[in-house]
Structure formats: C-alpha cells, structure tokens
C-alpha positions in Angstrom: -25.0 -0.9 12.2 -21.7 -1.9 13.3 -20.1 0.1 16.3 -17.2 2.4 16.4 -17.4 3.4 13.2 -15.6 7.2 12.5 -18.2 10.2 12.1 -18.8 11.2 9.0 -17.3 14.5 8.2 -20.4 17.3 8.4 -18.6 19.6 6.0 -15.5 19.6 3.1 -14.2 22.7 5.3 -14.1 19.9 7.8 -12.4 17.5 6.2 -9.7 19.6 4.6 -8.8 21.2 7.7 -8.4 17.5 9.4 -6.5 16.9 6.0 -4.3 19.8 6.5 -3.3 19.4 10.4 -2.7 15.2 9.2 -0.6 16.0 6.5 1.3 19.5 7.9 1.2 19.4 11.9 1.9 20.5 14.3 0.0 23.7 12.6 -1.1 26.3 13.8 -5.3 27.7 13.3 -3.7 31.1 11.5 -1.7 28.8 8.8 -4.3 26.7 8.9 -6.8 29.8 7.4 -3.9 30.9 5.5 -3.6 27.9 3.2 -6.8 26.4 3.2 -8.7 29.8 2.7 -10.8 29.2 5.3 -11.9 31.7 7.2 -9.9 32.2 11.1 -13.6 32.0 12.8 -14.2 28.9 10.6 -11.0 27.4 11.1 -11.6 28.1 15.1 -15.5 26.5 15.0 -14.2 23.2 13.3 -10.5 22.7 15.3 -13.1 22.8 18.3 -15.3 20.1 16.9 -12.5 18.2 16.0 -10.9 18.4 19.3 -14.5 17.5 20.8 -14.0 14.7 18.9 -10.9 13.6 20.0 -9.3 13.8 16.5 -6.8 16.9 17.0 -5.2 17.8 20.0 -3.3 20.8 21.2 0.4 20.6 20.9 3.4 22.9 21.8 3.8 26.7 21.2 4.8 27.9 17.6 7.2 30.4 16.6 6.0 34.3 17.6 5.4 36.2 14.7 5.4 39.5 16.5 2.6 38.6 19.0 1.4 35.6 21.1 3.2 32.7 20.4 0.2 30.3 18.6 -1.5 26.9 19.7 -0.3 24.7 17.5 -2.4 21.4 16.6 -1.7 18.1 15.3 -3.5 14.5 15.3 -4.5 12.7 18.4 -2.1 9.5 17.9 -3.6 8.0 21.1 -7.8 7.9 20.7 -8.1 6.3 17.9 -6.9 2.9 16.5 -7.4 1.1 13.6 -7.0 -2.6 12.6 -4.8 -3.2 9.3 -4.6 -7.0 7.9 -2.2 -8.2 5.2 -3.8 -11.6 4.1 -1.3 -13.0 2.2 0.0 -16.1 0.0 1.4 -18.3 3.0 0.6 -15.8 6.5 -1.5 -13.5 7.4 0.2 -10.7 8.8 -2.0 -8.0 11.3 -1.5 -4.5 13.3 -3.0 -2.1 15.0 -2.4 1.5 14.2 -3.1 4.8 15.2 -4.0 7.9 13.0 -0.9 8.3 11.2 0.6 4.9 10.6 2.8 3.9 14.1 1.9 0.1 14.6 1.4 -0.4 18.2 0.6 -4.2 17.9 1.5 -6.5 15.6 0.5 -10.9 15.2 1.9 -13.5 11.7 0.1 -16.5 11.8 1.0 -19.3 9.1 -1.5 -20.2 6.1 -1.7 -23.9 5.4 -1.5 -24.9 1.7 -4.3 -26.2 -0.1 -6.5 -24.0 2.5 -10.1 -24.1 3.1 -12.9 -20.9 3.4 -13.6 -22.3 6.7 -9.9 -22.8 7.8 -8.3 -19.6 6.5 -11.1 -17.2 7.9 -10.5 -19.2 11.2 -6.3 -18.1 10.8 -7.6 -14.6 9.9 -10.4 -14.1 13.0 -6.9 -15.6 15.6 -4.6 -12.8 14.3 -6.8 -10.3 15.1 -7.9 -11.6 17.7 -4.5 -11.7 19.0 -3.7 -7.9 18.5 -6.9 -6.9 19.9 -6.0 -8.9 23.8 -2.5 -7.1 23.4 -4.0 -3.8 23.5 -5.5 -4.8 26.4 -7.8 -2.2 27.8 -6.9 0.2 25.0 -8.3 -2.0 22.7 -11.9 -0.2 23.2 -10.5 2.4 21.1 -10.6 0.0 17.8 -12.7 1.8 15.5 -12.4 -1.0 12.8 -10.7 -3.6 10.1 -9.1 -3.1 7.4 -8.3 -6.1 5.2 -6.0 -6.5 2.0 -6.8 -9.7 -0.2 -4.4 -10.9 -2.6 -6.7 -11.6 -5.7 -9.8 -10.5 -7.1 -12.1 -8.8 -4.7 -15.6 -7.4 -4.9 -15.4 -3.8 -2.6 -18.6 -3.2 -2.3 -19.4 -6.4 -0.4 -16.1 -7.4 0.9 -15.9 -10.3 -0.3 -12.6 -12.1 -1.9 -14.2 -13.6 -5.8 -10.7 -15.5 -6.3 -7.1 -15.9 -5.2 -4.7 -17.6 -7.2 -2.5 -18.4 -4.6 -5.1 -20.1 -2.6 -7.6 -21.0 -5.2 -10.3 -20.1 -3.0 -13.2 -18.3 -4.1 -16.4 -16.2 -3.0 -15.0 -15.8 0.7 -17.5 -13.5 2.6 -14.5 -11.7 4.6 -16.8 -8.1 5.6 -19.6 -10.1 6.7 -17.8 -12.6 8.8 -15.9 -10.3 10.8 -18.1 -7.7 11.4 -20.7 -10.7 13.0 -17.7 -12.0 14.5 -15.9 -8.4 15.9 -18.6 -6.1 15.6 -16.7 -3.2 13.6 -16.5 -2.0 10.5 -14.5 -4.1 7.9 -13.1 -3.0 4.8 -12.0 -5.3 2.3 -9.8 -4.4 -0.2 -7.2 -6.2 -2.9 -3.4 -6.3 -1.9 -1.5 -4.1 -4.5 -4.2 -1.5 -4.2 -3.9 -1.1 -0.1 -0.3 -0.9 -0.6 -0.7 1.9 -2.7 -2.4 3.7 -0.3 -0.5 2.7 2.6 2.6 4.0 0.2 0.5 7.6 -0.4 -0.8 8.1 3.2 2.4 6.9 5.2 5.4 8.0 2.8 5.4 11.4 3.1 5.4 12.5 -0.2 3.8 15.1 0.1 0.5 16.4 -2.3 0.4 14.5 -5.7 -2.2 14.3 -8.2 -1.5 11.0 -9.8 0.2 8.3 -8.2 1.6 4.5 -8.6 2.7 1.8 -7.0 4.3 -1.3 -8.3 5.0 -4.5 -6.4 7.1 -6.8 -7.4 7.4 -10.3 -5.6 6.4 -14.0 -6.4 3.6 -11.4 -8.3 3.5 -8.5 -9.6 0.6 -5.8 -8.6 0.4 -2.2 -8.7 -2.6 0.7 -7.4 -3.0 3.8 -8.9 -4.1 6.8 -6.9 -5.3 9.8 -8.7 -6.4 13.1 -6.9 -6.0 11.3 -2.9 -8.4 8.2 -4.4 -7.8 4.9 -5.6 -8.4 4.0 -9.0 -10.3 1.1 -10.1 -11.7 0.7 -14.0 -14.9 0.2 -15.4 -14.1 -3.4 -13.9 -12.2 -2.9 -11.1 -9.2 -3.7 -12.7 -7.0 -0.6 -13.3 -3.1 -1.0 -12.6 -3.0 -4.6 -13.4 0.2 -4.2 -15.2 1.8 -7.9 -14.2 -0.6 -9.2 -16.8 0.3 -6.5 -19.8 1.7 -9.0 -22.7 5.0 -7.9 -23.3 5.6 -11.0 -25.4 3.2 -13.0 -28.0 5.3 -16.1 -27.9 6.3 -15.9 -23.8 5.6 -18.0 -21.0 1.9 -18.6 -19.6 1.7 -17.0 -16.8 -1.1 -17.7 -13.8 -3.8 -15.9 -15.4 -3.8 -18.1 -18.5 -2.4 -15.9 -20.9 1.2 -15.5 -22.9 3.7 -13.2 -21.9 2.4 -11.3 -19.7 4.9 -8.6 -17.4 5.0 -11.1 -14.3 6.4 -13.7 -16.0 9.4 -11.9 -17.0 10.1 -10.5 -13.3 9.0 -12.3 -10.6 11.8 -13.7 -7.9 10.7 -17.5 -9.8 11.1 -15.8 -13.2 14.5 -14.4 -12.6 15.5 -18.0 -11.6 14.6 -19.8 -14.8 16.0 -17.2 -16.6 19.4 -17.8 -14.7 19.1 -21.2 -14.4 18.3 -21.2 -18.5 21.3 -19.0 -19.0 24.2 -19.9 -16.7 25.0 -24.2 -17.1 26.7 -24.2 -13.5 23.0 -23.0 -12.0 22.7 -24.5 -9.1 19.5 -26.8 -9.1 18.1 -25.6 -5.3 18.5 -21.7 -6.5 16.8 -19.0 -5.2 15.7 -15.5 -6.2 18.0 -14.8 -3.3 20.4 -16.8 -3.8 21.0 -14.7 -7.2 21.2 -11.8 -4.9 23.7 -13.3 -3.1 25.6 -14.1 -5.7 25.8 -10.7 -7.6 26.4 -9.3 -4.0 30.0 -11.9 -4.0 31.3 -10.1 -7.1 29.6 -12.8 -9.3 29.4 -10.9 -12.3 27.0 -13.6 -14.6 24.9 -13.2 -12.2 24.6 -9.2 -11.6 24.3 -9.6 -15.5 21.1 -11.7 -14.5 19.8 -8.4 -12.4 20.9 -5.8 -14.7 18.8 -7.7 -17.5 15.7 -8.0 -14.4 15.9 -4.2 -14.2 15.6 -3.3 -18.0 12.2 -5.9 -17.9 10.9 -4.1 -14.6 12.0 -0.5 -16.6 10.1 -2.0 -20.1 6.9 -2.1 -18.0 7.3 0.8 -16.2 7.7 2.9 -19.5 4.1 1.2 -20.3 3.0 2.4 -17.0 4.0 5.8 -17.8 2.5 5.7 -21.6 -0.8 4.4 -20.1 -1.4 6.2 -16.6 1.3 9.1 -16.8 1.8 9.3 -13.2 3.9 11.7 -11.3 5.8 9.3 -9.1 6.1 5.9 -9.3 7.1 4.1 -5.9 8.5 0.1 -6.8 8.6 -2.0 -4.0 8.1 -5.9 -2.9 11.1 -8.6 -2.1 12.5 -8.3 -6.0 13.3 -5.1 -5.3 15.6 -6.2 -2.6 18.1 -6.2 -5.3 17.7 -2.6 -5.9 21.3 -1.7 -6.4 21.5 -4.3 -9.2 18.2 -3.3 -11.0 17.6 0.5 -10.8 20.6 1.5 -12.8 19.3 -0.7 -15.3 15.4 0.7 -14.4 16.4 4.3 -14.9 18.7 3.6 -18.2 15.7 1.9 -19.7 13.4 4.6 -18.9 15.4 7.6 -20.8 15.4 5.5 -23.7 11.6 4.6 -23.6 9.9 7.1 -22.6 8.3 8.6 -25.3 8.4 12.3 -24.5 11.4 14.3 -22.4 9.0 15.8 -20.1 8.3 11.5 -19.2 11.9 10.8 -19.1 12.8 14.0 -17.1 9.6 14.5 -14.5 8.4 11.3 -13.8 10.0 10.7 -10.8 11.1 6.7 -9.9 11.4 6.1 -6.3 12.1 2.6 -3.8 9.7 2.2 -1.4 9.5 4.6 2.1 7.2 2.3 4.0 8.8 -0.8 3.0 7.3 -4.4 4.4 4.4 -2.9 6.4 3.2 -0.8 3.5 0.4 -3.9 2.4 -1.0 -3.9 6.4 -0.5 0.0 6.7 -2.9 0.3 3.6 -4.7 -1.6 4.9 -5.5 0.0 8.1 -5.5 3.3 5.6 -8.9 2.4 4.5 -10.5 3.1 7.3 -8.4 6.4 7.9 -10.4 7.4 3.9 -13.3 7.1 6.0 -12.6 9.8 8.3 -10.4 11.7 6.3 
C-alpha cells in the first residue's frame, strides 16, 4: 500500500457535501442542507469530519439573514497537494496543485526522439522529481501522481500499450513510480485528462454530458457524462480524430483513410495550403498561416475559414453520436480561433440534424487553456477524494 493516499469517502452524504463546498464555496452549513437535502445535524457531523480531515476549512462570515451572521466553508487550498504530469510528444510537462487547480510548482524537461522505455521513464521520474525539491518542506503534503499518456493506455494497470509519437509500447508507468516515489499513481490517456481538467477547473458549472476536443499535431477528445469519464466497451470512446470523413483521403497514423485528423491537424492545414496556394512558402508553418491571415492575407484566412468548416463537419458527428451539452475545443489549432469559429458555428446550423442541436448545444474555446492536459491530470486523483 502506497502512502498518502486520500481517505476514501465513508458516506455519498459525504462526498456530495465535499462536492458542494468544491464546487459553490465559500458556503455556508444552512445552504449547504438547503440544496443538498441533507439534514443541518447531518451537514454539521460531516463539515466536522471533513475539517478533522483537513479538507474544508472555515472561511469569512456570510451575509445575516436576520440572525447570526453564518460560518462559511470552503476547501483547504493549503493541506493537500497533488502531482499532475502532461507526458507529451517532445516534453514532459509537470505541476503540483492544490485542491482546486492553482499550480504552485511547475518543471518541462525535453523528450529525445527515437526514445527508449528506460530513457523516457528516467525524463519522467527528473520532472517530478524536480517539483517535489521545490516544494521543499511542503512537499510532505503530496498525496499522489497523476499521469496523462498520449496513446493507448491500459487504466487499470497504468501502463502506456502504445504511443504513436514515440512508438514505444507496454511502458509500466504506475508501477515504476509508485516503487520509485512511493504514492499513488494514476495513469491516464491525454485527451481524456484534459477533459477532466477542462470539467473540474473551468467553471462550468453542473453538466450531465460533456466534451472536449483537442486539436493539435492530433486530434483527441474525452467525454464526461454524469461527473465521469467515458470510456467504451474498449476504452475507446471519443476517438473522433480517427472518424472517416473521406473514403478516398489521406492515411492518417492509425493506418486508415480519411480519417478527421488528417483533415485538421496544424500539418494538415499546411499541405492543404501549400497544395492550394503556388507561392507557398516551402519552410511553412501551421503558424505561419496564422500569421499570415493575421497580415490581411486573405488566401490564406480562406485556408482557416475552410479549417473551421472541417473542425465544425466533425463536431456535428460529435453531436449526432454523443449529443453533449457543451463542447469545449481547444489545443494549438485553435490558436486561430478568430479565423475558424465563424466558420465552426456556420457549419454547425447547417449540420446539425435537429434545431434543439443547432440551438442548445453550446460551443465554447477552452477556459483552462495550456495547463488543462497537466490539470487533468492532477484531477484524477482529486476523483479519488471527491
């Protein structure tokens, strides 16, 4: 058994009421009861465990409503940390955070190319490594690792099966670092933990169903539905990059023809200008193209404009397929957000197969931005406790 693992909750009354005070504080016990339906001595019993715990702490007076002015409660930001990795194509990016998504501490170390099992998990033990000695003494208060894996990866075991961007295969991530750290270790694929770092961190507020989409030199999505990650019979719900929206398209990574990602991607947009416009320039860039439609360059924006009707073609297939409520869209494409989501939106009202789906599904850019992958990450040891 691996130390500093969070308590498991003794009761749901428990859990919702830490739920509530995450998601609503500073609250007070009586709105607490109010919402949850809990009773007030109920309410009273558990904020006392919790505050035992070191999970909720008391916070400044609330508003009188005729009597006493009430205790009001919120998280305890400063007992309990967690570790968030992103382990990505080319860097592995790591933080520590408290309960409700502030990084105190954050280390980027560089992934060599053509890297080995033994060499990456040696890049991924220094990172942490590294924000564990700035914490210094607080450091104690680690209660475990959270990792997100680009790739295929087995939850239940931690370990990474495949990544395409690093070919490697069958790397045993959770049981390395918990023999090396001695915490718990959670490992997780990439677009999934950024889903949840968008749900926990974005301040949404209460959905039923949710999606993410990333959109970068890949494109990955997670789907949350009632506060819980989706997965499949197979574990792999929400991998909309490979839908094939063309029988005669490019191959893409995966093997197959057509698929969304090749249409999309930051590389994808380039061959398409470079196929399109004869004064390309050969050393063109995803952002470069940005650049360019920024300057006024109107073949160019043109270029974008016919990025964000692709992006809005699979988005409409996320819609027909999942029906989410909100869909956040985020990753370096999306950079060029001014360009794409008129096009995005346009393509959506003529898609979408009902009106309630063109008029309530509700398309948004991202709220937590870069540090939504390592925020997820450290998110899914917050599940635990919450």
């Amino acid at each position: 058994m691996v130390r500093g693992t969070f308590k498991l909750m003794k009761s749901v009354n428990k859990s919702t009421i830490l739920n509530k005070i995450r998601q609503s504080g500073p609250i007070s016990r009586a709105e607490i009861a109010k919402v949850t339906g809990i009773t007030p001595p109920t309410v009273s019993s558990i904020v006392k465990e919790l505050m035992d715990e070191q999970l909720v702490a008391e916070s400044i007076l609330g508003a009188s409503q005729g009597g006493r002015k009430p205790t009001m409660l919120l998280l305890n930001r400063n007992e309990h940390y967690v570790i968030g990795v992103d382990a990505g194509s080319d860097s592995i990016k790591a933080c520590v955070s408290d309960l409700v998504g502030t990084i105190l501490v954050r280390s980027e170390l560089p992934i060599q190319s053509h890297t080995t099992i033994d060499s990456f998990l040696a890049v991924l033990i220094q990172a942490i490594q590294l924000v564990i000695k700035d914490m210094g003494a607080e450091g104690d208060k680690i209660k475990g690792i959270g990792i997100a894996m680009h790739g295929v990866v087995e939850v239940a075991t931690g370990t990474s099966l495949y990544s395409a961007n690093s070919g490697l295969r069958n790397v045993h991530i959770k049981e390395v670092l918990e023999e090396t750290f001695d915490l718990q270790v959670i490992v997780e694929n990439n677009s999934r933990a950024m889903a949840l770092g968008e749900y926990w961190f974005g301040n949404y507020g209460t959905l039923k169903s949710f999606a993410t989409i990333n959109i970068g030199r890949g494109v990955g999505s997670g789907i949350i539905e009632n506060g819980n990650l989706r997965y499949g019979a197979q574990d792999i719900a929400g991998e909309i990059g490979h839908m094939t929206i063309s029988l005669d398209g490019e191959k893409c990574s995966c093997g197959n023809l057509g698929c969304f990602e090749t249409f999309v991607t930051g590389d994808a947009i380039v061959r398409r200008a470079k196929k399109q416009l004869v004064d390309a320039p050969d050393d063109l860039t995803g952002e470069k193209v940005y650049e360019y439609a920024l300057s006024g360059q109107k073949a160019y924006q043109k270029i974008l404009e016919e990025t964000g009707t692709l992006i809005g073609i699979g988005i409409v297939n996320l819609i027909h397929s999942v029906n989410p409520e909100k869909i956040v869209i985020g990753g370096g494409v999306m950079k060029s957000h001014e360009f794409l989501m008129p096009s995005i939106m346009a393509t959506i009202q003529q898609r979408a197969l009902t009106e309630q789906a063109r008029k309530n599904t509700l398309i948004t850019l991202s709220r937590v931005g870069d540090d939504a992958t390592v925020l997820g990450a450290a998110a899914l040891l917050l599940t635990k406790l919450f």
